[in-house]
PyMOL commands that place a pseudoatom at each C-alpha (Angstrom):
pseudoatom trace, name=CA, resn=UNK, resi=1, chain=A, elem=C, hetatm=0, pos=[-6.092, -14.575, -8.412]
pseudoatom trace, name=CA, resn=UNK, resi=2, chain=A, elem=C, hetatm=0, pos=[-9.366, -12.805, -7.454]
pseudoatom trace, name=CA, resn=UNK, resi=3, chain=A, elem=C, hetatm=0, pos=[-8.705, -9.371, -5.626]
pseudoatom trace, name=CA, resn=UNK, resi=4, chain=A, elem=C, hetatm=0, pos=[-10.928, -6.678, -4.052]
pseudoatom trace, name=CA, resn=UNK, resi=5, chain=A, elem=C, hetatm=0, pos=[-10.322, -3.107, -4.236]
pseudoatom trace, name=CA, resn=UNK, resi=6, chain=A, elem=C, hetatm=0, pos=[-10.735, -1.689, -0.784]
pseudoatom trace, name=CA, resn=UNK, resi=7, chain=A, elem=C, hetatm=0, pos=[-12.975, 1.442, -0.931]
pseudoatom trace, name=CA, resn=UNK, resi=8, chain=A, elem=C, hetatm=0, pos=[-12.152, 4.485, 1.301]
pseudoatom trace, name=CA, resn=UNK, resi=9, chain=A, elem=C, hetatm=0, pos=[-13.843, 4.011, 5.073]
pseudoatom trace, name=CA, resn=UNK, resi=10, chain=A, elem=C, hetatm=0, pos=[-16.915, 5.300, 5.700]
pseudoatom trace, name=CA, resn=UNK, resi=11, chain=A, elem=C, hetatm=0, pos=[-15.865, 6.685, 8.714]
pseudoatom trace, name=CA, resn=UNK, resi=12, chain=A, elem=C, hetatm=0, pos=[-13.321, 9.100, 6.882]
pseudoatom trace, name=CA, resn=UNK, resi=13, chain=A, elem=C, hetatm=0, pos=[-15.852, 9.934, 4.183]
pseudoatom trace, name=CA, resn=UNK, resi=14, chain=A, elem=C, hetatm=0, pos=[-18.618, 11.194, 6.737]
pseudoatom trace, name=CA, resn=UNK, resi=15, chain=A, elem=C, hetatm=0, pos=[-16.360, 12.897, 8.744]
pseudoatom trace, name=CA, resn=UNK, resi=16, chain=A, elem=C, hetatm=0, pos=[-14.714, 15.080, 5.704]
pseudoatom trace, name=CA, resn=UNK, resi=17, chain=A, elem=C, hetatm=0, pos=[-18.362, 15.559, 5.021]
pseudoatom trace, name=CA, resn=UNK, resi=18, chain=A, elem=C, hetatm=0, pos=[-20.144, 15.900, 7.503]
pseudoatom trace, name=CA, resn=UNK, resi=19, chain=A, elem=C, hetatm=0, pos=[-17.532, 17.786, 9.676]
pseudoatom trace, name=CA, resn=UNK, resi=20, chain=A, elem=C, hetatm=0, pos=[-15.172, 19.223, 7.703]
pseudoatom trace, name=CA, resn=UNK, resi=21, chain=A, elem=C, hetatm=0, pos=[-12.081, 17.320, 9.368]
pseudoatom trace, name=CA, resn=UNK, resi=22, chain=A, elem=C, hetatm=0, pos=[-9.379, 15.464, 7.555]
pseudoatom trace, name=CA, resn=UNK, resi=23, chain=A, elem=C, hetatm=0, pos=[-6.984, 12.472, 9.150]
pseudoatom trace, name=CA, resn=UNK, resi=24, chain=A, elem=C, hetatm=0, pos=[-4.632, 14.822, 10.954]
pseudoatom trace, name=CA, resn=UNK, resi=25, chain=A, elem=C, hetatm=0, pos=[-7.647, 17.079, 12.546]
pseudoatom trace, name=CA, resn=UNK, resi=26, chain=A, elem=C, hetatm=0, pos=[-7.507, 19.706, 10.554]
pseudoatom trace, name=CA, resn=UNK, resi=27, chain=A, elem=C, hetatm=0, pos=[-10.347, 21.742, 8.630]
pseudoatom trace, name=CA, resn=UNK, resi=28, chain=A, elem=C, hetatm=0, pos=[-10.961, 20.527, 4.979]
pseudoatom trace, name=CA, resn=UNK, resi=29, chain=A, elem=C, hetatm=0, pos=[-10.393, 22.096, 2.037]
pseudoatom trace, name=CA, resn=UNK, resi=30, chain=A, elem=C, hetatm=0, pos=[-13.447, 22.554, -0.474]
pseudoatom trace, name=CA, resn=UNK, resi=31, chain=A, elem=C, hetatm=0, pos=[-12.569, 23.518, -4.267]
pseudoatom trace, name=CA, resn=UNK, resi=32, chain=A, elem=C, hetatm=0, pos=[-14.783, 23.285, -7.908]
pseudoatom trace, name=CA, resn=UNK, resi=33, chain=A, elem=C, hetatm=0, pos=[-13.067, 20.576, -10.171]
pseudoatom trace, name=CA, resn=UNK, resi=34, chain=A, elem=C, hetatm=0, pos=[-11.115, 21.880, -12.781]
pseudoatom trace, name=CA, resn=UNK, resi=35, chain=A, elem=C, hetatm=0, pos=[-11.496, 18.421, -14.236]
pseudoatom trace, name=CA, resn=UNK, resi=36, chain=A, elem=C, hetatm=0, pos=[-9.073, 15.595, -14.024]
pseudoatom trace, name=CA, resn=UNK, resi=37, chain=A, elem=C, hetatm=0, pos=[-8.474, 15.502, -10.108]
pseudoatom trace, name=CA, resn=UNK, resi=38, chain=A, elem=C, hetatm=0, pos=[-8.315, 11.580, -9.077]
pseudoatom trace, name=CA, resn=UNK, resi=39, chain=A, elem=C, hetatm=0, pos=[-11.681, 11.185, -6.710]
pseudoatom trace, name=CA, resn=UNK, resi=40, chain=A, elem=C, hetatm=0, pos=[-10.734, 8.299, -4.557]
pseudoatom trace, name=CA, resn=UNK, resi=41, chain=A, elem=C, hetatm=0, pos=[-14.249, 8.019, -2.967]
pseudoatom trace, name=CA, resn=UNK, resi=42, chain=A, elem=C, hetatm=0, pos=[-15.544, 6.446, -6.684]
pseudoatom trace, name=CA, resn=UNK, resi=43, chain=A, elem=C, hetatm=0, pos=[-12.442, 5.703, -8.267]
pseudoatom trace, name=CA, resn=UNK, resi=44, chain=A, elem=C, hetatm=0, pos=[-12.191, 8.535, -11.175]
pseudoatom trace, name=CA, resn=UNK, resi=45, chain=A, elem=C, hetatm=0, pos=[-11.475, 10.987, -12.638]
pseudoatom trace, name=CA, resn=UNK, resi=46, chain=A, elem=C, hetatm=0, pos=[-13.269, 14.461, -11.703]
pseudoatom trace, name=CA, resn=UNK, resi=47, chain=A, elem=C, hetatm=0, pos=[-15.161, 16.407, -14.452]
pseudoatom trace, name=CA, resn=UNK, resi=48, chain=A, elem=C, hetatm=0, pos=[-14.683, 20.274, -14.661]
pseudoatom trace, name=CA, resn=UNK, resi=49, chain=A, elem=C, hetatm=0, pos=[-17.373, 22.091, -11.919]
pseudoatom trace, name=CA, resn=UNK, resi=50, chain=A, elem=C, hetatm=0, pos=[-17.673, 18.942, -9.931]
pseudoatom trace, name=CA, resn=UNK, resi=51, chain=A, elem=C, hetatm=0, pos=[-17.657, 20.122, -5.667]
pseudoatom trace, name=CA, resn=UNK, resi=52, chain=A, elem=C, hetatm=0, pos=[-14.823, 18.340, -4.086]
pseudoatom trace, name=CA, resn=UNK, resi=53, chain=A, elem=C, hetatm=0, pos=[-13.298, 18.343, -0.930]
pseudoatom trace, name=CA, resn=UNK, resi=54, chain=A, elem=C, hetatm=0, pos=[-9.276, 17.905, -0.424]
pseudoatom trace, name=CA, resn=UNK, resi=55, chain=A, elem=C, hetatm=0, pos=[-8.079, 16.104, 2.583]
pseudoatom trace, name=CA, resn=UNK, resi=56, chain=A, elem=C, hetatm=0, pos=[-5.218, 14.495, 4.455]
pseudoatom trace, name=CA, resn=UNK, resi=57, chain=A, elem=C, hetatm=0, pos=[-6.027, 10.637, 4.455]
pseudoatom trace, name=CA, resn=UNK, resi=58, chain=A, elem=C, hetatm=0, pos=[-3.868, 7.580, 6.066]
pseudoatom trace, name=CA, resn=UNK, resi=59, chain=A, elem=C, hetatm=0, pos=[-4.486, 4.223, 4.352]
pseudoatom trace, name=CA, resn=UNK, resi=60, chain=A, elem=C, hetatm=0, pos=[-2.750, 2.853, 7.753]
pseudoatom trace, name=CA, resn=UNK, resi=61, chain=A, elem=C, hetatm=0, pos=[-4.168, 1.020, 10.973]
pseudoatom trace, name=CA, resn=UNK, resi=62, chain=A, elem=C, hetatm=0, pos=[-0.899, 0.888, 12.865]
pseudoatom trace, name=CA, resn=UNK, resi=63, chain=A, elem=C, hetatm=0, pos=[1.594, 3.379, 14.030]
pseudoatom trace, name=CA, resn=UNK, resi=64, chain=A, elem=C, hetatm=0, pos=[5.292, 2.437, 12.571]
pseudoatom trace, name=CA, resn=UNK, resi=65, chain=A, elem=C, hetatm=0, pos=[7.875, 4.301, 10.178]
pseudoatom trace, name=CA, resn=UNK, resi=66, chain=A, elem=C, hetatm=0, pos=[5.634, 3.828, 7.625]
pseudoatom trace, name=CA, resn=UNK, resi=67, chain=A, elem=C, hetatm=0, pos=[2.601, 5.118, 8.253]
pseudoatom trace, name=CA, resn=UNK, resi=68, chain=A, elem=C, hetatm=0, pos=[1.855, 8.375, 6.228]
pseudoatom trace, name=CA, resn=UNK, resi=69, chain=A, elem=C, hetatm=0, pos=[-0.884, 10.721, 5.432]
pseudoatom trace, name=CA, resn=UNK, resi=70, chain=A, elem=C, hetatm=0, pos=[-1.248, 12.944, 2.181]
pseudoatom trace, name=CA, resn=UNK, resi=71, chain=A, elem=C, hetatm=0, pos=[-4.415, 14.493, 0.327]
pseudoatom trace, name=CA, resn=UNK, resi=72, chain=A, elem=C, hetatm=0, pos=[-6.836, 12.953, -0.918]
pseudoatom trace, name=CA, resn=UNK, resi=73, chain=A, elem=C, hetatm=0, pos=[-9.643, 14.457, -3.469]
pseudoatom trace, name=CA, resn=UNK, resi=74, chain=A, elem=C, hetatm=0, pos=[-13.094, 12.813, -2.518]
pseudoatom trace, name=CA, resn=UNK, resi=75, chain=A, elem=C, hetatm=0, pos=[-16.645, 14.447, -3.720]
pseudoatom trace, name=CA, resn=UNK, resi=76, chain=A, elem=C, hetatm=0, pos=[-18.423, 16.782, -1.762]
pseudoatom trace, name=CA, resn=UNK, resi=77, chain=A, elem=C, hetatm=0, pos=[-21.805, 15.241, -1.921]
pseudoatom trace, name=CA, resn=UNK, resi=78, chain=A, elem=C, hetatm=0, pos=[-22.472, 11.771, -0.174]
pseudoatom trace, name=CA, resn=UNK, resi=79, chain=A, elem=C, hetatm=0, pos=[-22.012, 8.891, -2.880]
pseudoatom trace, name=CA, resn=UNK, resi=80, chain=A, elem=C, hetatm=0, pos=[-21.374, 5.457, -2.897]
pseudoatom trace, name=CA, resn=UNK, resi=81, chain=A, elem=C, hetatm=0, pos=[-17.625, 4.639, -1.962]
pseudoatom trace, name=CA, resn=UNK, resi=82, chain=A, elem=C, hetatm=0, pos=[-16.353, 2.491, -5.152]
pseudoatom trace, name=CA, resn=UNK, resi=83, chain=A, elem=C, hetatm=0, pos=[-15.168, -1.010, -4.256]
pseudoatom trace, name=CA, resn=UNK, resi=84, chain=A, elem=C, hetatm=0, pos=[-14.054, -2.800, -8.143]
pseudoatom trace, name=CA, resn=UNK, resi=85, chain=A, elem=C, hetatm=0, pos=[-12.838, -6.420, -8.539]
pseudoatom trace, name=CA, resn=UNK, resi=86, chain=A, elem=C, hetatm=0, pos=[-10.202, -5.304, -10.726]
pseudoatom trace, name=CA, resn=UNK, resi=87, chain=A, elem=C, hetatm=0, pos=[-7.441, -2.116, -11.107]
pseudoatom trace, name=CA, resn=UNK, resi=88, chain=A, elem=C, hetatm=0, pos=[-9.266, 0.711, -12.759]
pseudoatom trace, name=CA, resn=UNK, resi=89, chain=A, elem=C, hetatm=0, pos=[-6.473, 0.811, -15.690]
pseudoatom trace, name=CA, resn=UNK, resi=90, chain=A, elem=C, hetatm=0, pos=[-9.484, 2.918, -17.867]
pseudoatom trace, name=CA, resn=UNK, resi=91, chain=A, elem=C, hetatm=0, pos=[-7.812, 6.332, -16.717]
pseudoatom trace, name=CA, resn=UNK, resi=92, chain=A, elem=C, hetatm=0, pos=[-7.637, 6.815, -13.197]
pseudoatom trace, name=CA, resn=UNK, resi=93, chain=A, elem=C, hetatm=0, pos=[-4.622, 5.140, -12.946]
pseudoatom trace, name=CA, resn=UNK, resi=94, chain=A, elem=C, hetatm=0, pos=[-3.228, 6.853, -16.270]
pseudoatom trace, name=CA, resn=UNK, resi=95, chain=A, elem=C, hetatm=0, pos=[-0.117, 5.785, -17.768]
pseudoatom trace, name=CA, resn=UNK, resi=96, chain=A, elem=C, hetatm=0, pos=[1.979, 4.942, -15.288]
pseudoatom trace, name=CA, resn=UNK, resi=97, chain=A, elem=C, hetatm=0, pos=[1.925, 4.390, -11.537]
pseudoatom trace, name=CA, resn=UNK, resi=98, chain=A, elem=C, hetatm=0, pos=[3.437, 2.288, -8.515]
pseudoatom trace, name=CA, resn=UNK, resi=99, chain=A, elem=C, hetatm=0, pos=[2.012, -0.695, -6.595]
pseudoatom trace, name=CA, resn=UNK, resi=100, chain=A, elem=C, hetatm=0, pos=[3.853, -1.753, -2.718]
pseudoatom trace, name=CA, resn=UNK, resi=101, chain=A, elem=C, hetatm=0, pos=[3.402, -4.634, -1.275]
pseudoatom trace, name=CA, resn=UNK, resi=102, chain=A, elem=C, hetatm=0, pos=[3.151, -4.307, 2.435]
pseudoatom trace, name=CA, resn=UNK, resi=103, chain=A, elem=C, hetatm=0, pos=[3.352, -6.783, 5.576]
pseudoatom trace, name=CA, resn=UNK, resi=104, chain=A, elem=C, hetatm=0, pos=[0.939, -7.251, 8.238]
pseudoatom trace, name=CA, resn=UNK, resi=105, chain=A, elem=C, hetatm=0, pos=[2.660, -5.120, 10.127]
pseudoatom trace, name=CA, resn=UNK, resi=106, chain=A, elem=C, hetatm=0, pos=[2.130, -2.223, 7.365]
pseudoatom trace, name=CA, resn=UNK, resi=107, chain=A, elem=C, hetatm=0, pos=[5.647, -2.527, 6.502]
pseudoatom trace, name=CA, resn=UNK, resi=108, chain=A, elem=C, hetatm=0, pos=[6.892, -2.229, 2.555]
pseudoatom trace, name=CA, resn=UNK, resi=109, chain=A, elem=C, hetatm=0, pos=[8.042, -5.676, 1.265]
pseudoatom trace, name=CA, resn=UNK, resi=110, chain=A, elem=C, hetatm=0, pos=[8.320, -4.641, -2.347]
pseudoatom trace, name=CA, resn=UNK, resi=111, chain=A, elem=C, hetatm=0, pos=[7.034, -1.583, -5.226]
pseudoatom trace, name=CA, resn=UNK, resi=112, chain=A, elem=C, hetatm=0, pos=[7.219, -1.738, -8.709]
pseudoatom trace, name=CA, resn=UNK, resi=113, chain=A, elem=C, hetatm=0, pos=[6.258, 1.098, -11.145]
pseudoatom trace, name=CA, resn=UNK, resi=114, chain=A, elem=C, hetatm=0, pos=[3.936, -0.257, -13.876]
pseudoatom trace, name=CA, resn=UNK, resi=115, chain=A, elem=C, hetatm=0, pos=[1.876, 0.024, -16.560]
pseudoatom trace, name=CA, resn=UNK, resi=116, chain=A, elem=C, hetatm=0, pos=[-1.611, -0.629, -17.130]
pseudoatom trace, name=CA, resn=UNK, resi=117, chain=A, elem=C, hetatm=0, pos=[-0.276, -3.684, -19.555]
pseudoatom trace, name=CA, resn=UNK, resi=118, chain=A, elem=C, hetatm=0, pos=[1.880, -4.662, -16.821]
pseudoatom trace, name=CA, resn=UNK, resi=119, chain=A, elem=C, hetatm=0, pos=[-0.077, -4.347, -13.398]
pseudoatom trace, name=CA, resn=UNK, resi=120, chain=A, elem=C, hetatm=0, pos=[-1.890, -7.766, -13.276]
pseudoatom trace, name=CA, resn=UNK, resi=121, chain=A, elem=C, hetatm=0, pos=[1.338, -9.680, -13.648]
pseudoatom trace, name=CA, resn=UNK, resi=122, chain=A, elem=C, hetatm=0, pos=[2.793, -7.246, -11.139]
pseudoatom trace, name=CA, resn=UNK, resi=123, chain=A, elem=C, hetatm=0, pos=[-0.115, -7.916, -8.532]
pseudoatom trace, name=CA, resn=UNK, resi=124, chain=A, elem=C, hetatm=0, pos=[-0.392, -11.605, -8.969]
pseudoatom trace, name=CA, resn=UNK, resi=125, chain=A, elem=C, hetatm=0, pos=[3.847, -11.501, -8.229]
pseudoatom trace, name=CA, resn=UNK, resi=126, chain=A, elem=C, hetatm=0, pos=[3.291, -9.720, -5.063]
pseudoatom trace, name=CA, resn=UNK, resi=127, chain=A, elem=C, hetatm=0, pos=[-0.028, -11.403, -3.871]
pseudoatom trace, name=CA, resn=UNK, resi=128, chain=A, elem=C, hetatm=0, pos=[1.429, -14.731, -4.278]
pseudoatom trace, name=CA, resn=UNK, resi=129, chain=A, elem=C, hetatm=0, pos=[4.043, -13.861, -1.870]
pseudoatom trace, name=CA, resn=UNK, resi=130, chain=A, elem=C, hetatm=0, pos=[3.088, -15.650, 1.691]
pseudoatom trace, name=CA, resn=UNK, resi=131, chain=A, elem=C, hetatm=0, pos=[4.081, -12.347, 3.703]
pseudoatom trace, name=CA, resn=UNK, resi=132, chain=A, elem=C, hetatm=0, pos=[2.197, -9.791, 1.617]
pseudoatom trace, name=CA, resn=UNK, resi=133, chain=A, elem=C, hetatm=0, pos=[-0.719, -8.638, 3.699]
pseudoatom trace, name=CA, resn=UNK, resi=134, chain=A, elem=C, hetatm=0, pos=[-1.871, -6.040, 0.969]
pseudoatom trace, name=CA, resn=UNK, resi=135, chain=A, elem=C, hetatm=0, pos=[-1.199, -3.914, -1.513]
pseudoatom trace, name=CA, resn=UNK, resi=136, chain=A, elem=C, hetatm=0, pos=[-1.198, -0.030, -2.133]
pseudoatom trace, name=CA, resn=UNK, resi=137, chain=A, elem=C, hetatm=0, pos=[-1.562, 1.653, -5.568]
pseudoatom trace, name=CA, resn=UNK, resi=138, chain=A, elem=C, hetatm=0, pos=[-0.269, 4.954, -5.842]
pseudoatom trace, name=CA, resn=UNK, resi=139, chain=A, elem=C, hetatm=0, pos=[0.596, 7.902, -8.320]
pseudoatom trace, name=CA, resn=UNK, resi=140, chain=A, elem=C, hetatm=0, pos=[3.840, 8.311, -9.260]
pseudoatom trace, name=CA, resn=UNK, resi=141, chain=A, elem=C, hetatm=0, pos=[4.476, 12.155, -9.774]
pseudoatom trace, name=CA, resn=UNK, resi=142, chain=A, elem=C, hetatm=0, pos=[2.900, 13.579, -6.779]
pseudoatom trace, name=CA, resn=UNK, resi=143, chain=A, elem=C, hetatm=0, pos=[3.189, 10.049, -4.491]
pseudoatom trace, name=CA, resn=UNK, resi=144, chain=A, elem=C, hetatm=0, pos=[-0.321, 10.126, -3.702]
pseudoatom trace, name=CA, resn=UNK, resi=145, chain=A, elem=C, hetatm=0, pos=[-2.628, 7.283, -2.235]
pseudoatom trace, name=CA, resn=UNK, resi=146, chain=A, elem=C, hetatm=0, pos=[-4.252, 5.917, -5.292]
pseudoatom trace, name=CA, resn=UNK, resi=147, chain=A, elem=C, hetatm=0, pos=[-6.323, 2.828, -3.931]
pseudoatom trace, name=CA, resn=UNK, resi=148, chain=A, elem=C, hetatm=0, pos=[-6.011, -0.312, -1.904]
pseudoatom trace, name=CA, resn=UNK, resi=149, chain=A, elem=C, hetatm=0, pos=[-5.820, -4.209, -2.810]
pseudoatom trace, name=CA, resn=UNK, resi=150, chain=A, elem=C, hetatm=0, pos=[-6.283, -7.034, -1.146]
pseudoatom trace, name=CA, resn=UNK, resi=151, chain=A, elem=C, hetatm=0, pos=[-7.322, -10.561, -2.256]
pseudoatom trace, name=CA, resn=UNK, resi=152, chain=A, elem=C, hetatm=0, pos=[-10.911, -11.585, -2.465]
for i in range(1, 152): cmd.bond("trace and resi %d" % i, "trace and resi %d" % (i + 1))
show_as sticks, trace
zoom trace
């Protein structure tokens, strides 16, 4: 199965940028990479003295019980929002970490924590499911958004 993975809007990038304002309205946070931060603008890793800027993000459309917002590390400086064909398993990801499947409606249908080993057998299970609209990627310690999926 051929998948896409969704990069963050553009919308949401300029305005953190541009404006200094997050999902939820409120003022951005700038910080210096220590190195290691997960950039979800490009889709890795941050190296040490990289700018970034922290902000609340929603990966939702709809309103519902499951629609969340948490932070987000993105770089300062205007780049190229990251769009793969395939799970970036080379370290951004690390180890570990937990794909949903969600509904149209933006509602979990399923989440399995997996490997890198394990997270194309896992995505193929929950794309081939009729009702699964999408599918979210995120880290398991801290619960953060990680990345979307959806088929090609």
């Amino acid at each position: 199965m051929s998948i896409r993975i969704a990069p963050l809007p553009q919308s949401f990038l300029r305005r953190v940028r541009r404006e200094g304002i997050d999902d939820l309205g409120q003022p951005v946070k700038r910080v210096v990479a220590a190195g290691g931060e997960p950039c979800r603008d490009v889709l890795r890793r941050a190296e040490a003295g990289e700018e970034l800027i922290l902000a609340s993000f929603t990966p939702f459309t709809k309103a519902g019980p499951y629609k969340e917002y948490g932070p987000v590390f993105v770089l300062a400086d205007d780049t190229e929002a990251a769009s793969l064909p395939a799970l970036p398993t080379d370290g951004y990801l690390r180890d570990r970490f937990v794909i949903r499947a969600y509904s149209e409606a933006e509602e979990i249908l399923d989440a399995a924590m997996v490997t890198p080993e394990e997270a194309s057998a896992a995505v193929e299970q929950f794309l081939g499911r009729g009702e699964t609209a999408f599918l979210h990627v995120r880290f398991p310690t801290y619960g953060c958004f990680a990345l979307r999926v959806d088929r090609s």
